[in-house]
C-alpha positions in Angstrom: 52.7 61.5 16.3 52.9 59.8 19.6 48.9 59.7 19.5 49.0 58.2 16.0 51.6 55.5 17.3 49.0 54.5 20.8 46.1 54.9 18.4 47.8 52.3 16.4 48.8 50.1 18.7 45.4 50.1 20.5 43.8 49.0 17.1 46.6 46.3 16.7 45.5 45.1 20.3 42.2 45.1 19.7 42.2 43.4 16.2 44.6 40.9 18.0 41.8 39.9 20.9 39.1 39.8 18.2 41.0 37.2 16.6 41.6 35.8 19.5 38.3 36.2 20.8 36.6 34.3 17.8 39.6 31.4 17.4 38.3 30.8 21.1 34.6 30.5 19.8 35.3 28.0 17.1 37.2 25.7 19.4 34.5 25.9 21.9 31.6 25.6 19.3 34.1 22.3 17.7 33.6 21.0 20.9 30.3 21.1 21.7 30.0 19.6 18.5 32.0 16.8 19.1 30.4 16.0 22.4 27.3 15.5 20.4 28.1 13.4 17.9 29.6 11.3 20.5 26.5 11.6 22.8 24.4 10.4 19.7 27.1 7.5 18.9 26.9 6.0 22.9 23.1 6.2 22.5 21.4 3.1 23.3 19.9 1.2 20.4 16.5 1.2 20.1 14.2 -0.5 21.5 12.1 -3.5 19.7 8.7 -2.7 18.5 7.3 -5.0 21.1 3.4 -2.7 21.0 3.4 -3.7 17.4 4.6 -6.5 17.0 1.7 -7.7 19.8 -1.1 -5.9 17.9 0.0 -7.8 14.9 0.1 -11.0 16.9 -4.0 -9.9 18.1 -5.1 -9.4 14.4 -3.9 -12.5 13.5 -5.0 -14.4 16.4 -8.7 -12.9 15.8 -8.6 -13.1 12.0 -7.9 -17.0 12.9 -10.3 -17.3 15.5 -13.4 -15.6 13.0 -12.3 -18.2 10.3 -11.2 -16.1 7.9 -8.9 -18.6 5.6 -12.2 -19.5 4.7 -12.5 -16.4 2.6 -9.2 -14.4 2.7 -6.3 -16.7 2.9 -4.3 -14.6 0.4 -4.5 -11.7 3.0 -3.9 -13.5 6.0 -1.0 -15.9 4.5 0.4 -12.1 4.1 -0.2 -11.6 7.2 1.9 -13.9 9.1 4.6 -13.5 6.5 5.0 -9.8 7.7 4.7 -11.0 11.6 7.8 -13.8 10.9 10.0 -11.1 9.2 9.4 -8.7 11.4 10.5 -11.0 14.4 13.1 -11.8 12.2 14.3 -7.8 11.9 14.1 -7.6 15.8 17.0 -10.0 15.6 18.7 -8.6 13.4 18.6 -5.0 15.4 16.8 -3.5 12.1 14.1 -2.2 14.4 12.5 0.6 11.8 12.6 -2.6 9.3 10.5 -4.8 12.2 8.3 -1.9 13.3 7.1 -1.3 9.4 6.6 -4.9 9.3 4.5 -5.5 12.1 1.9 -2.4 11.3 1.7 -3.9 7.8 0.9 -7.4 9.3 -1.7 -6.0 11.5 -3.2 -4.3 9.1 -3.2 -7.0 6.5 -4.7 -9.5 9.1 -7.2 -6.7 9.5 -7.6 -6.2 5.8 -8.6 -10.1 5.7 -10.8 -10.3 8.3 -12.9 -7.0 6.6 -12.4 -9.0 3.6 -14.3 -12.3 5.0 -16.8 -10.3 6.6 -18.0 -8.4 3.1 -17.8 -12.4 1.8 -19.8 -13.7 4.9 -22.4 -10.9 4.4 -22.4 -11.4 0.6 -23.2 -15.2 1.6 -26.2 -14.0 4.0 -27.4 -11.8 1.0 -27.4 -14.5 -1.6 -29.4 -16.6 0.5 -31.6 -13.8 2.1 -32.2 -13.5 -2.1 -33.2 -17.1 -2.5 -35.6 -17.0 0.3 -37.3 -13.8 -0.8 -37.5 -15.3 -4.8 -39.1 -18.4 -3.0 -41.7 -16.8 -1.3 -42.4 -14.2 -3.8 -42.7 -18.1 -6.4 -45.6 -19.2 -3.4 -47.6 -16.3 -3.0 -47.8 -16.3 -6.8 -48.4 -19.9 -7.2 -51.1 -19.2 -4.3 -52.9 -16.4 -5.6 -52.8 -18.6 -9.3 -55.1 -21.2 -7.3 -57.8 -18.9 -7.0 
C-alpha cells in the first residue's frame, strides 16, 4: 500500500512538471513571437524604387530623343503619366505602388519607341515600294521603245 501511495505520488509529480514543463514552453514560444512582430513593426520602411524609377526616366529620354511622338504619342503620353505617379507614390511612402509604376512607364516608353520603329520601317518600305514600281514602269517603257 505504501508503494501504491509513492507510485502515486511520483505520477502526480511528474504530471505536475509536465504541466509545468509545457506552460513554460508556451510562454517562451509567446515571446519569441512577440519579439517578432515587434522586430517587423521597428523595420525601416522601404526604400524608394530609385533603379526603376531611373530606367523609366532612360526610356523616356531615348523614346524622346528618337522622335517617337512622331508615331507613338499615345504610348509615350502613357509613358510619362506612369513616371509622374510614380514619383508621386514615392512621396506618398506607397513604394510597391511607385515601383509598379515605374516598370510600367519604362516599358510603355519602350512599347512606343518599338512602336515608331515598325512605323519608320513601314515608311522605308512604302517608299522602297514606290521606287521598285518606278523602275520596274522604265525598264518597261524602255524595252516598249524597241
Amino acid at each position: 500500500m505504501t508503494q501504491t501511495m509513492q507510485l502515486s505520488k511520483v505520477k502526480e509529480h511528474r504530471g505536475l512538471s509536465l504541466r509545468l514543463a509545457t506552460a513554460t514552453t508556451y510562454k517562451l514560444m509567446g515571446t519569441a513571437v512577440a519579439g517578432l512582430l515587434l522586430l517587423g513593426a521597428c523595420a525601416s520602411a522601404p526604400q524608394p524604387p530609385t533603379a526603376d524609377l531611373q530606367a523609366a526616366e532612360m526610356a523616356i529620354a531615348n523614346a524622346e530623343r528618337a522622335r517617337v511622338a512622331d508615331y507613338a504619342s499615345v504610348e509615350l503620353s502613357e509613358a510619362r503619366d506612369k513616371l509622374t505617379a510614380a514619383r508621386s507614390a514615392v512621396q506618398e511612402e506607397q513604394m510597391s505602388r511607385a515601383q509598379r509604376l515605374a516598370q510600367q512607364a519604362r516599358v510603355d516608353a519602350e512599347l512606343a519607341s518599338a512602336r515608331a520603329e515598325v512605323a519608320k520601317a513601314r515608311v522605308v518600305n512604302e517608299q522602297m515600294q514606290k521606287g521598285t514600281d518606278t523602275l520596274k514602269q522604265e525598264m518597261q517603257r524602255t524595252t516598249g521603245d524597241r
